[in-house]
C-alpha positions in Angstrom: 128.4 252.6 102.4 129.0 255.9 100.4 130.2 256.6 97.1 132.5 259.8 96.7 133.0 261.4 92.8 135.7 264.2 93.8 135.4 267.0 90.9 133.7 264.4 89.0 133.8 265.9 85.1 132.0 263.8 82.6 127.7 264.1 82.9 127.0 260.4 81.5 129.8 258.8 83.9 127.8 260.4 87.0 124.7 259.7 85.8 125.5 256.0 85.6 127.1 255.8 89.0 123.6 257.6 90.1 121.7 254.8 88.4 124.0 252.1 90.1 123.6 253.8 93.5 119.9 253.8 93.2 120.1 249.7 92.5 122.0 249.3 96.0 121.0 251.6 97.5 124.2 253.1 98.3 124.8 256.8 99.2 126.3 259.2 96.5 128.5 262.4 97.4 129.5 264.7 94.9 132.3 267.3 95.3 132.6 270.7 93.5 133.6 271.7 91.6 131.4 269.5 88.7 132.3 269.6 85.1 128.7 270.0 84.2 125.5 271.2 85.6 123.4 269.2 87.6 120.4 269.8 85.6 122.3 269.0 82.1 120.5 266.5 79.7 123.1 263.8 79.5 123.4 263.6 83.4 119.6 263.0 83.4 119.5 260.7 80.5 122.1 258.5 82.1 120.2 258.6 85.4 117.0 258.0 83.7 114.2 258.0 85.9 115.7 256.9 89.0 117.0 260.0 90.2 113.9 259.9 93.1 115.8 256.5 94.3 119.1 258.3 94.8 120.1 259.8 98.1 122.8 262.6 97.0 124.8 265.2 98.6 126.5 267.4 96.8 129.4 269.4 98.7 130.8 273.0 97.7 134.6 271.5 98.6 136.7 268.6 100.2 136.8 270.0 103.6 133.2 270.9 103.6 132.8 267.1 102.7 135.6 265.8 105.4 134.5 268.0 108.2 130.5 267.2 107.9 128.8 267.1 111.2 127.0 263.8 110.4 129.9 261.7 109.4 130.0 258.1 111.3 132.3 257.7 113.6 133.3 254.5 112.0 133.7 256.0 108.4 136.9 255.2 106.8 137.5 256.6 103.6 139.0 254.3 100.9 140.9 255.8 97.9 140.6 254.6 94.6 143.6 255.1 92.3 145.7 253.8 90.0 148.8 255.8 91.1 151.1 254.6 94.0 150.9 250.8 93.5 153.0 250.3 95.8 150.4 251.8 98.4 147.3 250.4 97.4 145.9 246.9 97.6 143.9 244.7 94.8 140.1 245.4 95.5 139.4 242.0 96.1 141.9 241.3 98.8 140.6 244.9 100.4 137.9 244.2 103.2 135.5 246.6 103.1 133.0 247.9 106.3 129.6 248.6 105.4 130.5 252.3 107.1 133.0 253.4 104.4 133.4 256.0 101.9 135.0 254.8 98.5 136.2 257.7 96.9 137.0 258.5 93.3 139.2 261.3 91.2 137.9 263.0 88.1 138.3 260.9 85.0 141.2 262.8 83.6 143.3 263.6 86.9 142.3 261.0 89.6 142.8 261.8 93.0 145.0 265.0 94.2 147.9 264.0 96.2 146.6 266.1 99.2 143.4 264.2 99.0 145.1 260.6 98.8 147.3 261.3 101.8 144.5 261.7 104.1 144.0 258.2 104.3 145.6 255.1 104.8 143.5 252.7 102.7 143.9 252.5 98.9 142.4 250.1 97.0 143.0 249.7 93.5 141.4 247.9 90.1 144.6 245.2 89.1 145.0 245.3 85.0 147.2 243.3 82.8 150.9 245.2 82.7 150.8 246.8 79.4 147.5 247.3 78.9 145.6 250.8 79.5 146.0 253.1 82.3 143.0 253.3 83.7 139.0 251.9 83.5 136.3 254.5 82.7 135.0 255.9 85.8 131.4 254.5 85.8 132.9 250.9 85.6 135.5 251.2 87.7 132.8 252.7 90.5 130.4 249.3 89.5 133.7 246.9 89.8 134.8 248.6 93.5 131.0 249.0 94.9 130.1 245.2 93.9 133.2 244.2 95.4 132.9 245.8 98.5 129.3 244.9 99.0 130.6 241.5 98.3 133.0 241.9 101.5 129.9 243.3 103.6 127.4 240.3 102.8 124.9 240.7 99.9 121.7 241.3 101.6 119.7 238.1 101.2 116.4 239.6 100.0 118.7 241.1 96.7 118.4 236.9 94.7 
């Protein structure tokens, strides 16, 4: 399982998705460009020192990321988003394969249409009608990722 931040924008967001990657053990692919540096302060501070646990790719475009030579053959790539409703399923009645990409917009855009439209899967976070729009991006990565590794089996040896 991968995590994908497209044109992620906030440094304390990534970090903390770095931090919870490094817990599962679960790939994390960044896509340029980034609103910040990958050397700035609050992107480290977030990570603290589990950086070394991380296993990151950063990628100078979409395509570059899409059209990788080692991609699985199995990979399907699951949208996050809280547009299109209609299109997208509740993340807890989603099943997830351990082979998938779960990818994310930037915290003040989300997902380009040209992005969402090249797949067919499209989960989404359900909220109360009325409420806010949308979940800051480090908890809404921690909500999808747990879910899905919920789906796949927790591994055992994790309790």
């Amino acid at each position: 399982m991968r995590i994908v931040l497209f044109e992620p924008e906030i440094p304390p967001n990534t970090g903390n998705i770095a931090r919870l990657c490094a817990a599962t053990g679960t790939e994390l692919n960044l896509i340029e460009p980034l609103g910040f540096k990958l050397e700035n302060r609050y992107l480290k501070r977030a990570g603290l020192d589990y950086w070394p646990n991380v296993t990151m790719h950063v990628w100078p475009n979409w395509h570059a990321f899409a059209e990788r030579e080692e991609r699985p053959a199995d990979e399907r790539w699951v949208m996050t988003s809280a547009k299109n409703r209609e299109l997208s399923r509740p993340v807890h009645a989603f099943v997830f394969r351990p082979s998938d990409a779960i990818i994310f917009g930037p915290e003040t855009r989300g997902l380009p249409d040209d992005v969402l439209k090249t797949s067919h899967h499209h989960v989404r976070i359900p909220m109360r009608p009325g409420g806010v729009r949308s979940i800051n991006l480090s908890t809404a990565v921690g909500i999808v990722l747990y879910a899905a590794l919920a789906s796949c089996g927790v591994p055992d040896d994790w309790f």
